[in-house]
ROTORPA-301212 format. One record per residue (C-alpha): x, y, z. Coordinates in nm, 4 decimals. Layout:
BEGIN
{x:X, y:Y, z:Z}
...
***
This chain:
BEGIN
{x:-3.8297, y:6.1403, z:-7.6803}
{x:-4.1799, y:6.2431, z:-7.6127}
{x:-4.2365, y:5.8817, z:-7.3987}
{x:-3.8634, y:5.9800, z:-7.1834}
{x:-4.0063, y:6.3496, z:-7.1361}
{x:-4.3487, y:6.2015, z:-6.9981}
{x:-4.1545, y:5.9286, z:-6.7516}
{x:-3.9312, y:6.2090, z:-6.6437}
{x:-4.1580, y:6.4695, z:-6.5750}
{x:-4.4303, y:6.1515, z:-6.3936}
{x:-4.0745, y:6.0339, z:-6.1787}
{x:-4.0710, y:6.4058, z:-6.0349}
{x:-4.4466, y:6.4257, z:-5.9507}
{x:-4.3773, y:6.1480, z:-5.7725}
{x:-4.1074, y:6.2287, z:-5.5729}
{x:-4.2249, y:6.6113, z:-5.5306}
{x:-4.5229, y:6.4089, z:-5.3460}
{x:-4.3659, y:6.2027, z:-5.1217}
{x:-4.1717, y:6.5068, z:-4.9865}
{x:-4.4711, y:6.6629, z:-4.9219}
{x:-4.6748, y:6.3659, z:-4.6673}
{x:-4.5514, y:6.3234, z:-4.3477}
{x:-4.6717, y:6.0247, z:-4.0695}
{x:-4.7644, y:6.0875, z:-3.7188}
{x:-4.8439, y:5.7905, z:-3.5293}
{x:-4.8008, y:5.6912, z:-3.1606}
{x:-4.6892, y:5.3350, z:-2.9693}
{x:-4.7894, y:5.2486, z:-2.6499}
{x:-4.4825, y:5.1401, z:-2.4630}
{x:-4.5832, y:4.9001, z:-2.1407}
{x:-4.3854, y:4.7175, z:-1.8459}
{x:-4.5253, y:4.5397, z:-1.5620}
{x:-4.3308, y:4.5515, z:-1.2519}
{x:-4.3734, y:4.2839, z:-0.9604}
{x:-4.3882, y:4.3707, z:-0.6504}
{x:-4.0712, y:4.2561, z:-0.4732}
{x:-3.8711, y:4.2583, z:-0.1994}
{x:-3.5584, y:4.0538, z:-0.0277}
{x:-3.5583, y:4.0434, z:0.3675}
{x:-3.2276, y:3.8887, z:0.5175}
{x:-3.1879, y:3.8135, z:0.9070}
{x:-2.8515, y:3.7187, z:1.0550}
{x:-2.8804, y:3.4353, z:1.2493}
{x:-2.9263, y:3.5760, z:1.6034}
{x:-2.6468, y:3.5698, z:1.8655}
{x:-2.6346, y:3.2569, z:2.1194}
{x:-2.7064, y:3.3803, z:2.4671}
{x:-2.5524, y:3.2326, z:2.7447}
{x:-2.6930, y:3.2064, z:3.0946}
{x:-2.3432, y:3.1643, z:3.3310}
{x:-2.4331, y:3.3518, z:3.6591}
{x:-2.6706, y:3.3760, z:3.8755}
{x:-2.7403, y:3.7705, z:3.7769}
{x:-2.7787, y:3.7243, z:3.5014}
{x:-3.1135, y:3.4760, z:3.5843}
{x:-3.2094, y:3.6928, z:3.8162}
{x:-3.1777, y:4.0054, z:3.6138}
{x:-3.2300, y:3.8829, z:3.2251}
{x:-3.0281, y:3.9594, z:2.9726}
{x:-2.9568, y:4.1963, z:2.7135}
{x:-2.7772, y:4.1287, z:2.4087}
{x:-2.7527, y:4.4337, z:2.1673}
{x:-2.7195, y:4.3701, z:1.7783}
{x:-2.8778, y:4.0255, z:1.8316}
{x:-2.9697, y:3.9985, z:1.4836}
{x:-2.9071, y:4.2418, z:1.1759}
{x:-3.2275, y:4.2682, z:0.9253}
{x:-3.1930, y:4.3988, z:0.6108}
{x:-3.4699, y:4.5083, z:0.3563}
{x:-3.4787, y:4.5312, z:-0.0223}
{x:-3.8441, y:4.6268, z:-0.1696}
{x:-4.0050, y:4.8123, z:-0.3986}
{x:-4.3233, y:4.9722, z:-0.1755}
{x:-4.3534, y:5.0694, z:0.1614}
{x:-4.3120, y:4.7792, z:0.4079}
{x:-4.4068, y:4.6679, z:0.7997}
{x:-4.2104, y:4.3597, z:0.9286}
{x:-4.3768, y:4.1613, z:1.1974}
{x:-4.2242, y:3.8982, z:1.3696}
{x:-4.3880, y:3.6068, z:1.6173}
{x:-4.2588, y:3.2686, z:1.7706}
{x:-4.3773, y:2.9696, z:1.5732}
{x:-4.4295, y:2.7710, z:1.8744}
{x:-4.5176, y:2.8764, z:2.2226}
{x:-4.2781, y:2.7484, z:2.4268}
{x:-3.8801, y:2.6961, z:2.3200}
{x:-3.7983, y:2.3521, z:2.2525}
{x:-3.5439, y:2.2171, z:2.5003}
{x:-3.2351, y:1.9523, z:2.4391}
{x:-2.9598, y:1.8322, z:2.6851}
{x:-2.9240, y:1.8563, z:3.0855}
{x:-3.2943, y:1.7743, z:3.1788}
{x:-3.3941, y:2.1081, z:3.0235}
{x:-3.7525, y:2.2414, z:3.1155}
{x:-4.0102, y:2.1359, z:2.8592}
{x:-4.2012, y:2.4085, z:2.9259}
{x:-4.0271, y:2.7722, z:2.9009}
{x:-4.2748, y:2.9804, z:2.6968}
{x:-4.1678, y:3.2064, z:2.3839}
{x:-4.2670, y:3.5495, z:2.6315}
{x:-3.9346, y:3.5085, z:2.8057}
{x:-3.7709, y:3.6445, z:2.4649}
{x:-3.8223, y:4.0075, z:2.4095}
{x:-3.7274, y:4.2294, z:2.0713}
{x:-3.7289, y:4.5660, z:1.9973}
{x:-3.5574, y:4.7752, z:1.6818}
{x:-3.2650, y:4.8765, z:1.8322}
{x:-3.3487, y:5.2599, z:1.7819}
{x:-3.7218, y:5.1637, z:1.9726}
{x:-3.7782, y:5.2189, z:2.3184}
{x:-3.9985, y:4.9405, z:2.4111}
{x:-3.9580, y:4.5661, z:2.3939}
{x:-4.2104, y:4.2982, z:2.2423}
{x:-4.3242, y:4.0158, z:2.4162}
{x:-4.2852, y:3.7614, z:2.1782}
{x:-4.5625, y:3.5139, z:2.1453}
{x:-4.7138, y:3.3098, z:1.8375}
{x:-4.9049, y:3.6759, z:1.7175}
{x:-4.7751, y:3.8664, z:1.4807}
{x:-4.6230, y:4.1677, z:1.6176}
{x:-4.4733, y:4.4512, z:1.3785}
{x:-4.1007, y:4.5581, z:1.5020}
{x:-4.0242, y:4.7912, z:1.2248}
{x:-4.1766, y:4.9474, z:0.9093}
{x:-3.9640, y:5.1447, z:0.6284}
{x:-3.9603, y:5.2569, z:0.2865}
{x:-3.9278, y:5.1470, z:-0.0582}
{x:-3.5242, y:5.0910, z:-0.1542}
{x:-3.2776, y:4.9215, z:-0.1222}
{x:-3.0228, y:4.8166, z:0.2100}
{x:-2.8363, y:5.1559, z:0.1523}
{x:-3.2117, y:5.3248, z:0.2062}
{x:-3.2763, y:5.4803, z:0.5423}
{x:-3.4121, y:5.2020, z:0.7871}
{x:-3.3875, y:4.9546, z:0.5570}
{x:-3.1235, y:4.7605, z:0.7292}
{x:-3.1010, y:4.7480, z:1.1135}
{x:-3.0451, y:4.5773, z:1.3946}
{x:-3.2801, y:4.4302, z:1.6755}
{x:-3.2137, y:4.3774, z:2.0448}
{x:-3.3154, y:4.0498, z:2.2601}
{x:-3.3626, y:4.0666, z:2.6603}
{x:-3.4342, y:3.7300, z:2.7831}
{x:-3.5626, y:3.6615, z:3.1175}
{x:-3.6372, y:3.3308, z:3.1934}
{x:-3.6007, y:3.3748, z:3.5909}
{x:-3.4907, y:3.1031, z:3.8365}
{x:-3.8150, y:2.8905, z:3.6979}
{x:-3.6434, y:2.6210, z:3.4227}
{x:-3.3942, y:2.3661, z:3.4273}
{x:-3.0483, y:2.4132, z:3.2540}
{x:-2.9991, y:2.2988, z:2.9544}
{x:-3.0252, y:2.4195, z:2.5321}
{x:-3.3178, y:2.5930, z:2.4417}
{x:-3.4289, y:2.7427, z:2.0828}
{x:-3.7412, y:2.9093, z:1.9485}
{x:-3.7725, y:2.9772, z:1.5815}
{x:-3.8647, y:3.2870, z:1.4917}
{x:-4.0599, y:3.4089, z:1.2092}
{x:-4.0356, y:3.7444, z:1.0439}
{x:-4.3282, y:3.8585, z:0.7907}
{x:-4.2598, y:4.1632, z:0.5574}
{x:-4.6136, y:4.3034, z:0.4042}
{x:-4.7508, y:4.5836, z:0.2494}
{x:-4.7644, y:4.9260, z:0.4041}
***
C-alpha cells in the first residue's frame, strides 16, 4: 500500500506542475509579394480618310483605344511608335508618312502627343485594379497626314510601356 500511496501522491506532483508552466514563444510569419500588373489595349479604331476635309483638316476619332490597368504600385504608361514612319500596303501608298502624323492624348488631357519612336508618358495612376479611379480609360487619335501621301493602307505599331511611379 505504502508503494500505491508513494505513486499516487508522485502522479499529483506531477500534474500539479505541469499546470503551473506556461510557453510563450513567437513565429515569424513571411510572404513575398511580386510586383505585378496587367495592361490591356483595345485594338484601336480604323480611321478612314474619304473626303477631302477631312485631309485637309485631320481627324479626330474619340475612344480610339480603351486601356485598362491592373497593378499593385503606382504606375506611368508611356507610349512611342516602334518605327518612324507607318508602313504602307496597296494603291501605290507613300513609303514615307512619318509616325508624327498620329497624335494621342488621355481622353480627359488637353493636349495631344506627337508620336514618335520616344517614349512619351500619356497617363499615370494608382495602385488597383480596372474598377480603381484612372485605371481604365480611353485615349483619343487626331491624324493629320495633309494632302502630302499617296492613298492607300497604312499602320504603325504602337507600343505602350507601364513602369514604376
Amino acid at each position: 500500500m505504502r508503494i500505491f500511496a508513494f505513486i499516487l501522491v508522485f502522479l499529483f506532483c506531477a500534474v500539479g506542475s505541469r499546470a503551473q508552466y506556461a510557453w510563450t514563444g513567437t513565429a515569424t510569419a513571411t510572404a513575398t509579394i511580386d510586383s505585378m500588373y496587367v495592361i490591356t489595349a483595345s485594338s484601336p479604331s480604323t480611321v478612314t480618310f474619304g473626303s477631302v476635309s477631312d485631309l485637309a483638316s485631320g481627324k479626330t476619332i474619340t475612344s480610339f483605344s480603351t486601356i485598362t490597368v491592373k497593378c499593385n504600385y503606382n504606375w506611368q504608361l508611356a507610349v512611342k511608335a516602334s518605327t518612324t514612319n507607318f508602313s504602307a500596303t496597296g494603291g501605290g501608298a507613300s513609303t514615307n508618312m512619318p509616325a508624327s502624323v498620329l497624335k494621342l492624348k488621355k481622353s480627359t488631357s488637353g493636349s495631344y502627343l506627337t508620336i514618335s519612336t520616344s517614349n512619351q508618358t500619356i497617363a499615370s495612376g494608382t495602385r488597383g485594379s480596372t474598377s480603381t479611379s484612372g485605371n481604365t480609360f480611353t485615349i483619343d487619335a487626331l491624324v493629320e497626314p495633309g494632302f502630302v501621301y499617296n492613298g492607300g493602307t497604312y499602320s504603325i505599331v504602337l507600343t505602350y510601356t507601364l513602369t514604376k511611379q
